[in-house]
C-alpha positions as CSV (number, residue, x, y, z in Angstrom):
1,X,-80.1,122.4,119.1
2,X,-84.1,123.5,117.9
3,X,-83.6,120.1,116.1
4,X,-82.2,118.3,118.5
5,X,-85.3,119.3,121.4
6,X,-87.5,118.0,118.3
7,X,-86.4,114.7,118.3
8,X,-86.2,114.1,121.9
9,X,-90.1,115.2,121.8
10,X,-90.8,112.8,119.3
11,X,-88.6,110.0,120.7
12,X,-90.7,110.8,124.5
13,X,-94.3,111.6,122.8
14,X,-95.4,108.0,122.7
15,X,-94.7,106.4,126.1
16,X,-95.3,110.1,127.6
17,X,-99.0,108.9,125.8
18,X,-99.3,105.9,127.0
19,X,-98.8,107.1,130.7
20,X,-101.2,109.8,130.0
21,X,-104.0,107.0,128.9
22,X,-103.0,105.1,132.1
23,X,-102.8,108.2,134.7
24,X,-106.1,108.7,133.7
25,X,-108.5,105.4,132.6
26,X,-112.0,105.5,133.4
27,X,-111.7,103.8,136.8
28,X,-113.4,104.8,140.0
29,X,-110.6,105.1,142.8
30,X,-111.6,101.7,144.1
31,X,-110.6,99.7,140.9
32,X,-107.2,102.8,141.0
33,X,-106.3,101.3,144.1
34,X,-106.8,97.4,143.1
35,X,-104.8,97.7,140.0
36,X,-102.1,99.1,142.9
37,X,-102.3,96.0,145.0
38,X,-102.1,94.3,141.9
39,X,-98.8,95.7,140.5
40,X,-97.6,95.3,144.6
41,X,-98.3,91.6,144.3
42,X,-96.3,91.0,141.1
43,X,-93.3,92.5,142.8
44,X,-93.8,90.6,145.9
45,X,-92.4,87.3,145.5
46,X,-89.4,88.7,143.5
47,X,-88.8,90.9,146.6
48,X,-89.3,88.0,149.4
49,X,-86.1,86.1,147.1
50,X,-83.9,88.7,146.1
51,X,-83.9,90.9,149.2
52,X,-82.5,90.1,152.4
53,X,-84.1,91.8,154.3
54,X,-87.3,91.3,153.2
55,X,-86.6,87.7,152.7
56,X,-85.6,87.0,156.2
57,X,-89.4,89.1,157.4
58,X,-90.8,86.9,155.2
59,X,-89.6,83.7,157.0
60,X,-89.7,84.8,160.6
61,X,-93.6,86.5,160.0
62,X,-94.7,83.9,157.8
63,X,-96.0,86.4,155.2
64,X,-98.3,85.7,152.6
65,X,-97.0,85.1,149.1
66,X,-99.3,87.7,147.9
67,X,-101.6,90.2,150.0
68,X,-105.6,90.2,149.6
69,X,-105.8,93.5,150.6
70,X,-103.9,97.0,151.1
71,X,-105.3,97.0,154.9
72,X,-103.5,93.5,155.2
73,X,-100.3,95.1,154.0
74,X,-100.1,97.7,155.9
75,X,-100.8,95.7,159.3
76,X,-97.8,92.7,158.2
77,X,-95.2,95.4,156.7
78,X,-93.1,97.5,158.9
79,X,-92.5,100.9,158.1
80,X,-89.3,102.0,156.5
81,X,-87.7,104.9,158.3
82,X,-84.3,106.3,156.9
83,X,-83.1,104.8,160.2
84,X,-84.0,101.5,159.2
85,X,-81.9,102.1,155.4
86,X,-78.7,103.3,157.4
87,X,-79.0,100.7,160.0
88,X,-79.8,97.4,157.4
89,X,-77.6,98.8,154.4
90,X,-77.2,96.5,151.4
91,X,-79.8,93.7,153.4
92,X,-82.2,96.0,151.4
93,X,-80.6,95.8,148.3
94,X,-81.8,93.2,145.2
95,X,-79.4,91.2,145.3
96,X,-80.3,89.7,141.1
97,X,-78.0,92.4,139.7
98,X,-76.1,95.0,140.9
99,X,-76.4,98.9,141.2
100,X,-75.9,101.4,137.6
101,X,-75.9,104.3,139.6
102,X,-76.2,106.0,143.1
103,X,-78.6,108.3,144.8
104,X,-77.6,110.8,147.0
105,X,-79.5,112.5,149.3
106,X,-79.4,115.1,152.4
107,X,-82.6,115.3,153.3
108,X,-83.7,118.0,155.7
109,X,-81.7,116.6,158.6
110,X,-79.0,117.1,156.9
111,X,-78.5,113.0,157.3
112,X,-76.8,111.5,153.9
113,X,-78.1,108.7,152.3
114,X,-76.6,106.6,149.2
115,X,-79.7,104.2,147.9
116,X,-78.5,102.0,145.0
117,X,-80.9,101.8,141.5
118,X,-81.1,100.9,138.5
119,X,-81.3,102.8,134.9
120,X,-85.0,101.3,134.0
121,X,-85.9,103.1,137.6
122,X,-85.6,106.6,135.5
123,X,-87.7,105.3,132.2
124,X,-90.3,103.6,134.7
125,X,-91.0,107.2,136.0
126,X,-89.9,109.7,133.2
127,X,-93.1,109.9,131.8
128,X,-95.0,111.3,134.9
129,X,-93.0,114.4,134.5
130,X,-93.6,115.1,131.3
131,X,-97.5,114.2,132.4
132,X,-97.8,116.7,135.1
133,X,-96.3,119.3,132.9
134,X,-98.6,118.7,130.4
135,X,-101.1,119.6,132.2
136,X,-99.6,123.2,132.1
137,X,-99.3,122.9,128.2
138,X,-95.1,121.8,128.5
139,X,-93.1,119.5,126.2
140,X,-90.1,118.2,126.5
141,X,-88.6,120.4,123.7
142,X,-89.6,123.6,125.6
143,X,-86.8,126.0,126.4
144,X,-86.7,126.5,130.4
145,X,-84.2,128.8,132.9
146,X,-83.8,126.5,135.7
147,X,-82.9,128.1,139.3
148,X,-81.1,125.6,140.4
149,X,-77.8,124.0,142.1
150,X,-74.7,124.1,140.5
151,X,-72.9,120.7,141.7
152,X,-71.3,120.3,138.4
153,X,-68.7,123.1,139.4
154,X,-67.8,122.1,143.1
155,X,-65.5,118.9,142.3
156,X,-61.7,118.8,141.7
157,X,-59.8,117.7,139.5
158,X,-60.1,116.2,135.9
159,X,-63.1,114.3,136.0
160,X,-64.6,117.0,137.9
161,X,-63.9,119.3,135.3
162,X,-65.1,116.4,132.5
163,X,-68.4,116.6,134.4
164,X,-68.7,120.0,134.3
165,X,-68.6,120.1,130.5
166,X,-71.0,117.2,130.4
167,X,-73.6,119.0,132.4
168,X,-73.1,122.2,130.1
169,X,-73.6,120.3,126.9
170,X,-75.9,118.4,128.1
171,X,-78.3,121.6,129.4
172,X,-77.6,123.3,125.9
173,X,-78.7,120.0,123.9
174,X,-81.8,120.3,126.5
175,X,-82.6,123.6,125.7
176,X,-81.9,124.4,129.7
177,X,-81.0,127.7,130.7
178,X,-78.9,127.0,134.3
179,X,-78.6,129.6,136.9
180,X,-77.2,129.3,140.1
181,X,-79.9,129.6,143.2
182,X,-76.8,129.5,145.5
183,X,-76.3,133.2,146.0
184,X,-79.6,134.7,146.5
185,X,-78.5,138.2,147.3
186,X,-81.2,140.8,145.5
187,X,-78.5,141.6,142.6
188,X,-77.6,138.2,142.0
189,X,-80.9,137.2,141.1
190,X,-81.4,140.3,139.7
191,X,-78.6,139.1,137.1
192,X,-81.4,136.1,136.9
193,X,-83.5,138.2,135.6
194,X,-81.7,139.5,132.7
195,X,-80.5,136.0,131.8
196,X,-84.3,135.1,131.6
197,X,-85.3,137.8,129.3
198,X,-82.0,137.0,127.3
199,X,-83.0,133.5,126.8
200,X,-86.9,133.4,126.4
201,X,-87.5,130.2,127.9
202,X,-91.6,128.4,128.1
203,X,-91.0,128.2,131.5
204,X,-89.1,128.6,134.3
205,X,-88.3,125.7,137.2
206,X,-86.5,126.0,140.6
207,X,-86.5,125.6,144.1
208,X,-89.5,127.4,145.6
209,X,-87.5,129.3,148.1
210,X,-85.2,130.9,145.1
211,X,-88.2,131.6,143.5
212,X,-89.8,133.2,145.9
213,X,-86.6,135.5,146.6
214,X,-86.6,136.2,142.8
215,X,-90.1,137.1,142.1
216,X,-89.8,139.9,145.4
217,X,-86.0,141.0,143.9
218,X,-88.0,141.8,140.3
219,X,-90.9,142.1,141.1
220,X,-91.0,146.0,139.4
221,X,-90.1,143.8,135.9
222,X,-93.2,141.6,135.8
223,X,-94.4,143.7,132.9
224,X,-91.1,142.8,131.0
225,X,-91.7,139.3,131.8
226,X,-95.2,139.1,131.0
227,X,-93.8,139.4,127.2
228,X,-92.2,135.9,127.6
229,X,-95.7,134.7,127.5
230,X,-94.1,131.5,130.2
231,X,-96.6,128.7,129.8
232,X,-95.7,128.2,134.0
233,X,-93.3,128.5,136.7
234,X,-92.2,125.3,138.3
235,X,-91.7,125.1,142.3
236,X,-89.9,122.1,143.4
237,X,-87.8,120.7,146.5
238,X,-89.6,123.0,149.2
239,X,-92.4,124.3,150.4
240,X,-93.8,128.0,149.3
241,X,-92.4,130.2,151.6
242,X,-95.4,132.5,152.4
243,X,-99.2,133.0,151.9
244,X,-98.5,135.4,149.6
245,X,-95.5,133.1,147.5
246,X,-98.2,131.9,145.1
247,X,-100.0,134.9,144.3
248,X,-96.6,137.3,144.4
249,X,-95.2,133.9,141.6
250,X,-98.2,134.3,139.3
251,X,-98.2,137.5,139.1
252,X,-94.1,138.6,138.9
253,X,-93.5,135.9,136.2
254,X,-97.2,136.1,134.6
255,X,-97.9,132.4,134.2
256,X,-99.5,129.9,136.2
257,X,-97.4,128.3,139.1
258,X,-96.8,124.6,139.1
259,X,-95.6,122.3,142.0
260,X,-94.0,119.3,141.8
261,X,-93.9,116.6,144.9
262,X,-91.4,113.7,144.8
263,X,-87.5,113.5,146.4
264,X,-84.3,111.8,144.9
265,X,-85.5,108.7,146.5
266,X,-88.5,108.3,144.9
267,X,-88.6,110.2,141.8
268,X,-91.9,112.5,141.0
269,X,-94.2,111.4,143.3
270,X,-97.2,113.9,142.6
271,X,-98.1,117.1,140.7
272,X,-100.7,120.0,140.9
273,X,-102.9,120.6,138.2
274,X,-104.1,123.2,137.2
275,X,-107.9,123.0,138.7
276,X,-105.7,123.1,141.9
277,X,-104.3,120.4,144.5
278,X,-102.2,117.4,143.4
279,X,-102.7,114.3,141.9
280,X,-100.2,111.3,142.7
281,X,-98.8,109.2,139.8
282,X,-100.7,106.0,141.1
283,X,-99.0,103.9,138.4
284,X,-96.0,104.1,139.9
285,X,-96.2,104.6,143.8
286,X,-99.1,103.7,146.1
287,X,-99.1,107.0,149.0
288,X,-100.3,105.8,152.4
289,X,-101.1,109.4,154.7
290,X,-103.6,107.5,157.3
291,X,-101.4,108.5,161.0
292,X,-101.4,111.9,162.1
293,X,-98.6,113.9,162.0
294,X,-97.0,116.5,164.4
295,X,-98.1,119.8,162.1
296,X,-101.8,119.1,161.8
297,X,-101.4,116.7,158.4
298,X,-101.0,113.2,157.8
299,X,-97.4,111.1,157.7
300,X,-96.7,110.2,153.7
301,X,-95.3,107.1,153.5
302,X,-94.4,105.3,149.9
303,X,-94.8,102.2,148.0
304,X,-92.7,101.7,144.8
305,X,-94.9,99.7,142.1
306,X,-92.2,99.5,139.9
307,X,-88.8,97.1,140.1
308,X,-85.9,98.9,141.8
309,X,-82.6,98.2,143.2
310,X,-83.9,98.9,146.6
311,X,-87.9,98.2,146.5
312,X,-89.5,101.0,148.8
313,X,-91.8,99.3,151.0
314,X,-93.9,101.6,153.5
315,X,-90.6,104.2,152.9
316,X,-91.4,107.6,155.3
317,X,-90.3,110.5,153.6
318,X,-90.4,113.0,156.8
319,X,-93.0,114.7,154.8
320,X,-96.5,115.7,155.9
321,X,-99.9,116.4,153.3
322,X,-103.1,117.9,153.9
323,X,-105.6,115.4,152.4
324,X,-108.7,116.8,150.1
325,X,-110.9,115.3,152.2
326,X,-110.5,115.1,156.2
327,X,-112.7,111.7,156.3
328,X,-110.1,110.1,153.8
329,X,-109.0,107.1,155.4
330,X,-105.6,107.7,153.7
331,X,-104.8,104.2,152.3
332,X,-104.0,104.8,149.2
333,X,-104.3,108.7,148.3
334,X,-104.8,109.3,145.0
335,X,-104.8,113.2,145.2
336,X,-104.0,115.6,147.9
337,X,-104.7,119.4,148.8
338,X,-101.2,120.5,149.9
339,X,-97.6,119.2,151.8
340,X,-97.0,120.8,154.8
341,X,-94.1,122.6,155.7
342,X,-90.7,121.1,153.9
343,X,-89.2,124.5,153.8
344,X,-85.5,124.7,153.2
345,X,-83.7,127.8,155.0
346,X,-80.9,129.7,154.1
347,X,-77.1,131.2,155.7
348,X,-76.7,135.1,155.9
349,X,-73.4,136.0,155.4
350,X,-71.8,139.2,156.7
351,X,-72.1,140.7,153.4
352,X,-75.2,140.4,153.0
353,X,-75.0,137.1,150.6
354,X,-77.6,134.3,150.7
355,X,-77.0,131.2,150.4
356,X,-79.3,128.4,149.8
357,X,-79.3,125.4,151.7
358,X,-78.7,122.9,148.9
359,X,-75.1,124.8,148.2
360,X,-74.1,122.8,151.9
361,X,-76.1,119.6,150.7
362,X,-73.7,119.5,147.6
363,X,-70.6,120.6,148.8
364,X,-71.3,118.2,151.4
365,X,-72.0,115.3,149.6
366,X,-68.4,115.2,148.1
367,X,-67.0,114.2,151.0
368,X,-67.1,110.5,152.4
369,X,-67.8,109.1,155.8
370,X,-69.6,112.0,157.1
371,X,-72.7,110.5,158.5
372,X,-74.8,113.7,159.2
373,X,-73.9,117.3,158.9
374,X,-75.7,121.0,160.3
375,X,-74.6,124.5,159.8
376,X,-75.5,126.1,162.7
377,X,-75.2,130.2,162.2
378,X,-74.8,132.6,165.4
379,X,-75.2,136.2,164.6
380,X,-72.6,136.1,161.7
381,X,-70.2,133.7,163.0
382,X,-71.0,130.3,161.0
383,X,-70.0,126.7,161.8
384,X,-70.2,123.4,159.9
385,X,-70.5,120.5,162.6
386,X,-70.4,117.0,161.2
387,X,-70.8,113.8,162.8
388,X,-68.1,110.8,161.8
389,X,-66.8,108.1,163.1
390,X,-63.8,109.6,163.2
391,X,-62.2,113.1,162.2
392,X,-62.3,113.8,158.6
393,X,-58.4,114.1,157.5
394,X,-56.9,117.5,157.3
395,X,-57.1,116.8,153.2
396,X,-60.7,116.1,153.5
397,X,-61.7,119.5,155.6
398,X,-58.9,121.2,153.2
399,X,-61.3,119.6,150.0
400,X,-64.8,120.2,152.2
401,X,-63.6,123.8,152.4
402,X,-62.4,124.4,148.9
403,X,-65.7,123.0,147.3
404,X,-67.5,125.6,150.1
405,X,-65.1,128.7,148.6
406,X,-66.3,128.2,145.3
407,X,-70.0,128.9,146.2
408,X,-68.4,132.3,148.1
409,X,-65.6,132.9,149.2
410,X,-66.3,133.6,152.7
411,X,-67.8,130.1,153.1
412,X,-64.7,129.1,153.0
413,X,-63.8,130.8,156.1
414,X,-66.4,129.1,158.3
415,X,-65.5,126.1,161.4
416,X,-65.9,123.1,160.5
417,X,-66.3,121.2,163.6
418,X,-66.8,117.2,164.5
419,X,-69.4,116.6,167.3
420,X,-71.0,114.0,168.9
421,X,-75.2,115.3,168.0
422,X,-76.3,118.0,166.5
423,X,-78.4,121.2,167.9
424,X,-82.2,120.4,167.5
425,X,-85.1,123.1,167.8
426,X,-87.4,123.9,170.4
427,X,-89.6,121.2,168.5
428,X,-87.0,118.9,168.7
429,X,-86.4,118.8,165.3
430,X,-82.6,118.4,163.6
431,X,-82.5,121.3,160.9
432,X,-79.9,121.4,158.3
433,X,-79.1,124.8,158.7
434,X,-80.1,126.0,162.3
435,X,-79.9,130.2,162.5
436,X,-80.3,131.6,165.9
437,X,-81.0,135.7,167.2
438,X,-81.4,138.2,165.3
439,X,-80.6,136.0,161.5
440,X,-83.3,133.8,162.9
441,X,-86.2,136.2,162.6
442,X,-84.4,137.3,159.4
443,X,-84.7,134.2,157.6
444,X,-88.5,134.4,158.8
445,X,-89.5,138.0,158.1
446,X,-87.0,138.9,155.2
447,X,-88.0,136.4,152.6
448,X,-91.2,134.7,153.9
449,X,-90.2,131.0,153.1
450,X,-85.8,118.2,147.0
451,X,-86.9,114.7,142.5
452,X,-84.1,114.7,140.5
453,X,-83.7,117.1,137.3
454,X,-81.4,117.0,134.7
């Protein structure tokens, strides 16, 4: 396996170069931004041909075959909301060749989206990651414990079980040490902690919320894990909890902490580095953040500068950052302080059990024609309401609620309930998991509170 790692490094080391020499030539971060507009323009005219819905903009607005300026682009290019990808479907789709594979994601309302892509989308962006990490002194033959989901054993049947062994071999080829951040319950993750003392990984990665409910479950072992000397620990698919989430990281695992930025539909979009903040990966995605948003930051929307199945254009993630500078006009961001807010919650069961949002996401995700889905939790009675165009079959719910057992067993138990909209908050928001009472100040006060990995 130690070999194996080894020749992965050495097959990644030289385009992981290359992207380090572009990420950071000796340009000022007006020529950055040009070599953007430039990259933009060579996907343009493909984009105007082979997407429909582009294609027909272009003819009724009379766009330009190539824009003169980011300002100009901004002012003829609609934005694209997840609204606009449910409602216009595969008009957004190249139609030169067809989809290799499939995002999926829930996003934070709990809305699920299918985008189509392409294989070269994952080499076009693979080498950011291994980038950022760099920065923290990570290769891609380092041992890691990853907190993370475990979809792989939710499916039925054979090919469920087929992918289930493919995802094992494939984490022991990789070096990956896999535990589940479904059940955060204190001894569960306490169980955590032995595995990563068993398994002396260079660093750990996993979603910031499990993290943060890890580090305050072991926190009394943070001399036994400063022996690991971990090169970091990696916080991804949510916000940091708390302002003490970074400090109480840093010092429970005894290594720097990292954050990543990106989402299934994008890829990596930004990391922080170590002299603090983020930098975006402007090779591959031009970040526009110049409209206020409702939390006091600035709206992120994206720009793909690479070919994909479906070209982002203007794409609004939901997402809000705080830029480094306040005067920033925010066309084109090139590094940022912080995202705001972003925080995943979790369901209390009457046992006491946690459970981490993303165990619904992926139990969810199995089933088809679901077009949005909340669990709503009231004291400890728990409901899963879904929105369809019709009622899912009594197989489906029967297959929705066996996929839910096998993350606990009293998931299993819960409604599961067909509506017509879901419960929003006071803010008028649509949360994925909505906790109200007594759970609700829980999930506040109890444990102060994604990019695809392998």
């Amino acid at each position: 396996m130690w070999l194996i790692r080894k020749v992965r490094d050495a097959r990644m080391r030289a385009g992981i170069a290359r992207r380090r020499a572009a990420h950071h030539a000796a340009l000022d971060d007006a020529a950055r931004r040009s070599r953007q507009l430039a990259a933009f323009n060579r996907l343009w005219p493909h984009i105007c041909v082979d997407v429909p819905y582009y294609a027909g903009l272009a003819r009724a607005h009379s766009l330009p075959r190539e824009f003169v300026s980011w300002e100009q682009f901004a002012a003829a290019l609609p934005v694209m909301t997840r609204d606009v990808v449910r409602r216009e479907g595969a008009r957004l789709h190249d139609t030169s060749r067809p989809p290799e594979w499939w995002r999926t994601t829930g996003g934070s309302s709990a809305q699920p989206l299918q985008l189509p892509a392409w294989e070269s989308e994952r080499v076009a962006t693979g080498p950011d990651l291994w980038v950022g990490r760099g920065w923290y002194g990570l290769r891609p033959s380092d041992r890691a414990l990853l907190l993370w989901g475990h979809r792989h054993l939710l499916g039925e049947g054979f090919k469920a079980r087929l992918r289930g062994l493919d995802r094992r071999l494939r984490d022991y080829l990789a070096g990956y040490c896999r535990q589940s951040a479904y059940d955060l319950r204190p001894q569960a993750l306490r169980r955590v902690g032995d595995a990563l003392l068993h398994c002396c990984p260079a660093y750990v990665l996993g979603y910031s919320v499990a993290l943060d409910l890890f580090a305050r479950a072991n926190a009394d072992r943070a001399a036994d894990f400063a022996q690991l000397r971990l090169k970091a620990v990696i916080a991804t698919a949510e916000g940091l909890p708390a302002a003490d989430s970074a400090a109480l990281l840093e010092r429970t695992f005894g290594a720097p902490l990292a954050m990543e930025y990106g989402a299934v539909e994008t890829n990596l979009i930004a990391h922080t580095t170590p002299a603090g903040g983020y930098e975006v990966f402007w090779n591959t995605h031009f970040v526009e953040a110049a409209e206020p948003g409702p939390n006091g930051g600035r709206i992120v929307r994206i720009t793909s500068l690479f070919p994909r199945c479906m070209p982002l254009v203007r794409y609004e993630l939901g997402d809000e950052i705080e830029l480094c500078n306040a005067a920033d006009d925010g066309v084109g961001v090139l590094r940022f302080e912080r995202v705001i807010g972003r925080c995943n919650t979790f369901l209390l069961l009457h046992d006491g059990t946690r459970i981490h949002s993303e165990a619904i996401t992926h139990c969810v995700a199995a089933i088809p024609d679901v077009a949005s889905y909340q669990a709503v939790q009231e004291g400890d009675a728990i409901a899963l309401n879904y929105t369809a165009a019709a009622p899912l079959t009594a197989e489906r719910v029967a297959a929705l609620r066996r996929a839910l057992a096998r993350v606990h067993p009293l998931l299993g138990e819960i409604g599961v309930n067909r509506v017509e909209r879901h419960r929003q908050t006071v803010a008028g928001k649509t949360p994925m998991i909505l906790r109200t009472g007594a759970h609700e100040a829980a999930s506040t006060h109890a444990a102060p509170l994604p990019v695809e990995h392998a």
